[in-house]
N, C-alpha and C positions, 0 to 999 in steps of 0.2 A: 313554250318557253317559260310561262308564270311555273307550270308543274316542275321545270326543272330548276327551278329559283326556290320554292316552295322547298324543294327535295333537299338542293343544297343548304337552305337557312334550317332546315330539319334536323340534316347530319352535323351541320354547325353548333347549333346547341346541344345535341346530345356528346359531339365531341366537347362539348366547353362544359359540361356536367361531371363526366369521365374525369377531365383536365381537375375539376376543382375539387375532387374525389378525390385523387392522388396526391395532389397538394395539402389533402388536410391530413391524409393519411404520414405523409412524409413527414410533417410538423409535429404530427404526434409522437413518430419513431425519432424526431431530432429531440422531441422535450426528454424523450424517455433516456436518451443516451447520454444529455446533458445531465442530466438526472444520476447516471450511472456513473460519469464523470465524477460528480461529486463524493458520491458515494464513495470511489476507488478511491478521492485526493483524502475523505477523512479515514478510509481504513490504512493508507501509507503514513497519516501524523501517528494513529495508535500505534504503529508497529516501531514507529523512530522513538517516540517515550517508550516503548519498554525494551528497545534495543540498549537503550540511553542506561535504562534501569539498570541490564542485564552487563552492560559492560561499568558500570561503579559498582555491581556483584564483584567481576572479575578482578575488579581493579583492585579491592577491598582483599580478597583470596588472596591475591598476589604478595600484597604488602605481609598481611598475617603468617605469607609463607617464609617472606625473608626475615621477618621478628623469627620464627620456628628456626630458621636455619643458625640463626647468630647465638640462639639460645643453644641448639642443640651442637653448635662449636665450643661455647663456654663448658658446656656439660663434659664434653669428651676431652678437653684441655682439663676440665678439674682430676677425670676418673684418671687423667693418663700421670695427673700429679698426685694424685693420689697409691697409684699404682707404682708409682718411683719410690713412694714414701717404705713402702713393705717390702 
């Protein structure tokens, strides 16, 4: 009976060695993903500032477009008064 107590506190510890093996293992693969986490939340701030950037580009285009457009009504209102004039 001591050999089969012997046998079980044996398997015991080598199971609780295993156990604590995996646990630090796990902890490692949880820093690293917490890690990874981070990583992604700062590559998604970079991409919102320059999305940020890219739409006061657009926004800037836009306006220059309709200065262009009023301008080039005035233009064809003069050419077409000036074409009545001859």
């Amino acid at each position: 009976m001591a050999t089969e107590v012997r046998g079980l506190a044996q398997r015991s510890a080598e199971a609780a060695k295993q156990i604590k093996s995996l646990i630090a293992k796990s902890s490692s693969a949880v820093s690293a993903g917490v890690e990874l986490v981070g990583a992604t939340g700062r590559a998604f701030s970079g991409l919102q500032s320059h999305i940020a950037d890219i739409d006061r580009g657009v926004a800037a285009v836009a306006l220059q477009a309709i200065g262009q457009s009023s301008t080039l009504k005035q233009v064809g209102a003069a050419a077409g008064e000036i074409d009545q004039l001859t």
